[in-house]
C-alpha positions in Angstrom: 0.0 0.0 0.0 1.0 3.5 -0.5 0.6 6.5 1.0 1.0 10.0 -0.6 1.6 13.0 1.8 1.8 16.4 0.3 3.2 19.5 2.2 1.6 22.9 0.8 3.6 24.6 3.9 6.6 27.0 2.8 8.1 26.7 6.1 10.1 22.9 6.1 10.9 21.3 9.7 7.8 23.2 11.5 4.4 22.4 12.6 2.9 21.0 9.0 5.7 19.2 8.1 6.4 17.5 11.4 2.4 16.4 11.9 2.4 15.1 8.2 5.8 13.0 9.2 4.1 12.0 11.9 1.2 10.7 9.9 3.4 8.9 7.7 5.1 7.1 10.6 1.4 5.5 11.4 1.1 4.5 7.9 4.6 3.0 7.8 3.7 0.9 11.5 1.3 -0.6 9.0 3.7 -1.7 6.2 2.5 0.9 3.8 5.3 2.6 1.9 5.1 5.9 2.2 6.5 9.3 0.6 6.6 13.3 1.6 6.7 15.8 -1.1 6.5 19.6 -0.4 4.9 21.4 -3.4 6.8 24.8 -2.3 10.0 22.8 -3.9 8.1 22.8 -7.1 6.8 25.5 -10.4 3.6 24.9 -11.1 0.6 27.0 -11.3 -3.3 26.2 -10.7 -5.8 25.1 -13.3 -6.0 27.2 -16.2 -9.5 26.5 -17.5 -8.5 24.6 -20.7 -10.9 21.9 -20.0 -8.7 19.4 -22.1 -9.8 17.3 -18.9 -13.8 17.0 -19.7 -13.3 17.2 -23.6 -15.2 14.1 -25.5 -12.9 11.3 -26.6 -9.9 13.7 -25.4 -6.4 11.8 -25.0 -6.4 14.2 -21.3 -10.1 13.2 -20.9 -9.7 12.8 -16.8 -6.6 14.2 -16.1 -4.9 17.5 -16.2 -3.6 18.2 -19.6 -0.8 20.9 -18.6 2.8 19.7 -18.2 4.8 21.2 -15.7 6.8 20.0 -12.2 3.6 19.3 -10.4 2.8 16.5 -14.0 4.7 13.4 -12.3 3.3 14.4 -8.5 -0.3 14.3 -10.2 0.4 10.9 -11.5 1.6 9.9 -8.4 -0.9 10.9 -6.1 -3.5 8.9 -8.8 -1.5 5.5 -8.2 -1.9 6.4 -4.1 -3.7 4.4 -2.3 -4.4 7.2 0.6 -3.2 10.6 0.6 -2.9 12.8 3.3 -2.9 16.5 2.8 -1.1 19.7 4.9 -1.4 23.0 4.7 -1.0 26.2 7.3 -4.2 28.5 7.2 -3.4 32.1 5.3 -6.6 34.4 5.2 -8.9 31.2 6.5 -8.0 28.7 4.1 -5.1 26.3 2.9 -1.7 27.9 1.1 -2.1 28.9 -2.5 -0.1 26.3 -3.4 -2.3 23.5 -1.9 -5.4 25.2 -3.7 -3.3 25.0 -7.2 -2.7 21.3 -6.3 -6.1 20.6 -5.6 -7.3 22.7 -8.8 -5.4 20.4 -11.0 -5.7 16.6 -8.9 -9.4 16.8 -8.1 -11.1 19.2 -10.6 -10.1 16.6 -13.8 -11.9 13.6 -11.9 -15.4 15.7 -11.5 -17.8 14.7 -14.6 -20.4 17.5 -15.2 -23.4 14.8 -15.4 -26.7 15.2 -13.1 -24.6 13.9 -10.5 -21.6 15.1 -10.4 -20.0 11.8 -10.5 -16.2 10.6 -10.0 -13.6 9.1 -12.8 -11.6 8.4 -9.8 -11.1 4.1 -10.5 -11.1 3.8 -6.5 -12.1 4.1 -3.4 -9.3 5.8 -0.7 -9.1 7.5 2.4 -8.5 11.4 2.0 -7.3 13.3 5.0 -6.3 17.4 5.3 -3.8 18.5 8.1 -4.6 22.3 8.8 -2.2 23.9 11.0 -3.2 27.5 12.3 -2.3 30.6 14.9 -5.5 31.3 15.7 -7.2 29.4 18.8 -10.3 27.2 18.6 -12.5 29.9 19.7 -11.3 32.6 16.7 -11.1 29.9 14.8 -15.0 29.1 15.0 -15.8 33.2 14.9 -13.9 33.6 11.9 -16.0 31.0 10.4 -12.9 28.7 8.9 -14.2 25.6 9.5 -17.1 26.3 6.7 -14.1 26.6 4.3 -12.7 23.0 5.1 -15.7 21.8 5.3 -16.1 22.3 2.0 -13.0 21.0 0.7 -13.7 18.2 3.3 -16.7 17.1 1.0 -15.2 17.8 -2.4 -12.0 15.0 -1.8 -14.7 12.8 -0.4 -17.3 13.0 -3.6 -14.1 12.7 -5.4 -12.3 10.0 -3.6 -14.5 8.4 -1.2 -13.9 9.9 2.1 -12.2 12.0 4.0 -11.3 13.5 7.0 -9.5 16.6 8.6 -7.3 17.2 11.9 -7.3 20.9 13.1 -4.1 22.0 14.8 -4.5 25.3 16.4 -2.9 28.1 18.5 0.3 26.8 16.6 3.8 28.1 17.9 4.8 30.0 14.7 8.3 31.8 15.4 11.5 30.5 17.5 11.8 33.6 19.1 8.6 35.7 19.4 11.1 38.5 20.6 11.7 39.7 17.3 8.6 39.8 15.7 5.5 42.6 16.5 3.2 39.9 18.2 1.8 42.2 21.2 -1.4 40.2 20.5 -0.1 36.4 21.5 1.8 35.1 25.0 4.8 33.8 23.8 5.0 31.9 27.5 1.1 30.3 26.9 2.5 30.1 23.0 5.4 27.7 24.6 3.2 26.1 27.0 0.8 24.8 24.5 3.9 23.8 21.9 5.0 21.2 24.9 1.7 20.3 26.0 -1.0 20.1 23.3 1.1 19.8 19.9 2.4 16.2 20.8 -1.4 15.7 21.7 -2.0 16.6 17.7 0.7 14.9 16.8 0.0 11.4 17.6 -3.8 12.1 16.4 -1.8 12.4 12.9 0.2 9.5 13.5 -3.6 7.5 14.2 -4.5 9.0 11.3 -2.1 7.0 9.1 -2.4 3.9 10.7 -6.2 3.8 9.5 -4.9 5.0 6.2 -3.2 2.3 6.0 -5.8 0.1 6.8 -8.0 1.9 4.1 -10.3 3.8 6.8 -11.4 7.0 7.5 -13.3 8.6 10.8 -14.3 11.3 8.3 -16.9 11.8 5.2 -18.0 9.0 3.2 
């Protein structure tokens, strides 16, 4: 079995890279092979409306027609038999970089029949790993979980489920000392990094382990 994790985080070593490694561990406990690939380390753009993807007897029909770095990944995350997604949240939604990836992966597989069906050959597990600054609180007022929820229910119409772990009140800097951050406690920022990320972190590493077992506690 493999599983696909994608990073759409600019920032390697820190919070979305380390919960996705984590994730991957679970899957590996499992015997699944598993790879990382960080779509900041890649040019690529989002979909460009060409539509090759839905054209009649096309030789793209079901698959994104423009060739650039992200062409191989695409294929790749087609063979995989669960991927797990990560992104940070910028301006209450995932990196524009993970919205390019999922422009050009999912979009191809929707058919515009009365149903909106899938070209997708199987069913797998999908999961999303958002990573944020904001605590649960804001993150509820500011109304973000409506935007996963949405992409929640596109991968599983596309896919067949899917699932999504929200990491909040994330420590962001090394040294909050040299940044203008009068609005966050560096000390309760600290705290929480000790306390509640490792929490998060094996909830990531759970979530591979069902991957691997092709399950999901998420949309069907």
């Amino acid at each position: 079995m493999k599983v696909l994790a994608l990073n759409g985080s600019p920032r390697k070593g820190w919070n979305t890279q380390i919960l996705l490694k984590h994730a991957l561990e679970g899957a590996a406990s499992q015997g699944a092979d598993t790879e990382l690939i960080h779509l900041y380390d890649l040019n690529f753009k989002g979909c460009i409306s060409c539509f090759a993807c839905k054209l009649k007897d096309g030789k793209s029909y079901g698959k994104c027609a423009y060739q650039d770095e992200l062409t191989p990944v695409l294929e790749k995350a087609a063979e995989a038999d669960a991927i797990i997604l990560g992104s940070p949240v910028y301006l209450g939604a995932a990196t524009g970089e993970m919205r390019s990836f999922l422009e050009r992966f999912v979009f191809p597989f929707l058919v515009y029949d009365q149903n909106y069906s899938s070209l997708f050959p199987k069913k797998i597990p999908t999961g999303f790993i958002y990573t944020m600054n904001v605590d649960g609180k804001r993150l509820k007022d500011m109304g973000y979980e409506h935007n996963f929820r949405n992409t929640e229910m596109a991968l599983a119409r596309t896919f067949g489920s899917s699932e999504s772990l929200l990491v909040t009140d994330t420590y962001q800097f090394s040294d909050y000392s040299k940044y203008v951050v009068t609005s966050f406690n560096s000390v309760e920022k600290a705290k929480r990094r000790e306390e509640v990320f490792p929490i998060d972190c094996s909830k990531a590493f759970d979530m591979g382990v069902r991957f691997a077992g092709g399950k999901s506690d998420g949309i069907n």
